[in-house]
C-alpha positions as CSV (number, residue, x, y, z in Angstrom):
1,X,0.5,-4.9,-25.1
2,X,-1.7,-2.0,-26.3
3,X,-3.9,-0.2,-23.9
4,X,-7.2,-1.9,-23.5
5,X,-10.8,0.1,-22.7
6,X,-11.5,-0.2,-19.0
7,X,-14.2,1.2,-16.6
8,X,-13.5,1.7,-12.6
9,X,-16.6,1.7,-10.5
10,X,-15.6,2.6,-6.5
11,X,-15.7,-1.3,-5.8
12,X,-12.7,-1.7,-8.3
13,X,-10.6,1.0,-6.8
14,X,-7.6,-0.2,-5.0
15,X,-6.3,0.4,-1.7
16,X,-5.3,4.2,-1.1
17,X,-1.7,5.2,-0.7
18,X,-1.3,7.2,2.3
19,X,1.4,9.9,1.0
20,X,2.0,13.3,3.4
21,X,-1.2,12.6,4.8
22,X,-3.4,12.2,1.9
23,X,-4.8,9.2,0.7
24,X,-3.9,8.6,-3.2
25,X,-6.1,6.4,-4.9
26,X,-4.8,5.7,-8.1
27,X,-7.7,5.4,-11.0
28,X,-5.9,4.8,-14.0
29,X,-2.1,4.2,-14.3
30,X,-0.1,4.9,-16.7
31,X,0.5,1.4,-17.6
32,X,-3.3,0.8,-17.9
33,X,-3.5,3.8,-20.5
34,X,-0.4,3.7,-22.5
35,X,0.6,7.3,-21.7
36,X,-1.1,9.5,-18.6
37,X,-2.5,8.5,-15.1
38,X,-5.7,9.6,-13.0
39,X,-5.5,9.7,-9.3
40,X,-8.1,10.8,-6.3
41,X,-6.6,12.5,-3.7
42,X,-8.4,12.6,-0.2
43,X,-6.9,15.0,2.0
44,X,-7.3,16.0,5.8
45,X,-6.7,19.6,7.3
46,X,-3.0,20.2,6.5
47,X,-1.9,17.9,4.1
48,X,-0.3,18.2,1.1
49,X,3.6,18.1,-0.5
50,X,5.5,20.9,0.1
51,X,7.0,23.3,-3.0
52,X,8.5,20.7,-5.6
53,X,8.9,20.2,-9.4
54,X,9.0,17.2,-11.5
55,X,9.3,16.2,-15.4
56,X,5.8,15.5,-16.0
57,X,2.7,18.1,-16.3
58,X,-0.1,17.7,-13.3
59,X,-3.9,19.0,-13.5
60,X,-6.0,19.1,-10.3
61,X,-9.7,19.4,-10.3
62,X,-10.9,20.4,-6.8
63,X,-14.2,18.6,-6.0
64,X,-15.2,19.1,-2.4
65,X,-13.0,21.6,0.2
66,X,-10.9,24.2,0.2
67,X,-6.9,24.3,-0.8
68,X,-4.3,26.6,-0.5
69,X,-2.0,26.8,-3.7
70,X,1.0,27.7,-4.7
71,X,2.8,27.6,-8.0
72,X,6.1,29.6,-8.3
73,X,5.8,33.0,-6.5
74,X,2.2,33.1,-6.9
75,X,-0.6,31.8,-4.5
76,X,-4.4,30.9,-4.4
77,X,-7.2,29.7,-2.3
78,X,-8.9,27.1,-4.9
79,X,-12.5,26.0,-4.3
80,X,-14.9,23.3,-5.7
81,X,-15.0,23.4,-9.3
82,X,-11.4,25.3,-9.5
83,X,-9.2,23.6,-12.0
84,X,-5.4,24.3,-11.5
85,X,-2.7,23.4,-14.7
86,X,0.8,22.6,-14.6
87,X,2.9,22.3,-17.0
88,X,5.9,20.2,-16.0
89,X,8.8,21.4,-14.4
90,X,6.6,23.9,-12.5
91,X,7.3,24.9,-9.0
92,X,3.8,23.8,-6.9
93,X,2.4,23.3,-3.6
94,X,-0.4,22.5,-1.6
95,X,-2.2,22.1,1.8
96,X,-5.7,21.3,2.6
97,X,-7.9,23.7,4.2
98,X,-10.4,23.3,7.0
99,X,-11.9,20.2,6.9
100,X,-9.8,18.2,4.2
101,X,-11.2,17.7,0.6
102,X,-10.9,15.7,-2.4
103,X,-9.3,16.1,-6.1
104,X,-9.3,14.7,-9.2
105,X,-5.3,14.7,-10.6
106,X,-3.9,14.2,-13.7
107,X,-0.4,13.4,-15.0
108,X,0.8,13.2,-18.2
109,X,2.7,10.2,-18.0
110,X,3.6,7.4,-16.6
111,X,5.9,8.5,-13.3
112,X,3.3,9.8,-10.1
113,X,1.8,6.4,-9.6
114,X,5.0,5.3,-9.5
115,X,6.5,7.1,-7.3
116,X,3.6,7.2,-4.8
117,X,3.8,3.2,-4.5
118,X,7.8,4.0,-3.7
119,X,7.1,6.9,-1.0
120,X,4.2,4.9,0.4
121,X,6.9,1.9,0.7
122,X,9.6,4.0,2.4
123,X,7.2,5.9,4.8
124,X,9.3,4.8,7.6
125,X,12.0,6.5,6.6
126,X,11.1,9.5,6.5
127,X,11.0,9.2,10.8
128,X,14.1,7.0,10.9
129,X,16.2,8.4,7.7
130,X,14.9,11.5,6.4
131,X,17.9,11.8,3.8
132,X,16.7,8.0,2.3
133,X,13.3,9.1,2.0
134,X,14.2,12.4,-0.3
135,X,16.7,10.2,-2.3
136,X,13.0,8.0,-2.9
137,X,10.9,11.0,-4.3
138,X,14.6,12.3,-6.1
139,X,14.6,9.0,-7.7
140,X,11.4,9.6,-9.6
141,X,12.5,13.6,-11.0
142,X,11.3,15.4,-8.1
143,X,13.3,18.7,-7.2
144,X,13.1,21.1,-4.3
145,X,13.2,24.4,-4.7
């Protein structure tokens, strides 16, 4: 089936995915375009992935709060209106600042939502079985540095 035109309003947004403490909302999947995906991510004070890779590119648009930011050896403190690119197989990181905030991501294919439905699935693992949990986010590309 070819991608169709759509249009998501915040009634139409489905339930978050609660992933390392953020809330993911996905926007537009990859399914629903035919190639990338959209997400919103909600964070509090302290969330965020720790350093990582994976095979697809990411873009974050930071709308509200303050972030810190890491990609390879480098780091930043991104604000509102900060737009940060990465091209796949980039080593990244994040953590919200004081007070939480909000972004507007972007893959470049069909993987994140994906694998965000998966992690949000196995959250219990990751207090019962850490090692299961990994193997979830390994199953989807991600590496560790």
């Amino acid at each position: 089936m070819d991608p169709q035109p759509f249009v998501v309003t915040p009634k139409d947004y489905p339930a978050p995915l609660e992933v390392r403490g953020e809330e993911i909302t996905v926007l537009a999947s990859g399914k629903a375009t035919g190639s990338y995906e959209v997400f919103l991510q909600n964070g509090v004070e302290g969330s965020g992935p720790p350093p990582h890779a994976h095979p697809w590119d990411e873009s974050f648009y930071v709308v509200s709060g303050e972030l810190d930011f890491g990609m390879g050896e480098e780091r930043f403190v991104v604000t509102p209106g900060t737009l940060v690119h990465l091209p796949a197989g980039t080593t990244h990181w994040f953590k919200f600042r004081s007070g939480g905030g909000s972004m507007i991501s972007m893959t470049s294919r069909h993987a994140a939502s994906e694998m965000f439905t998966d992690i949000r699935k196995a959250k219990a693992l990751a207090e019962t079985d850490p090692r299961q949990y990994a193997a979830v986010a390994l199953k989807h590309g991600l590496t560790r540095p």
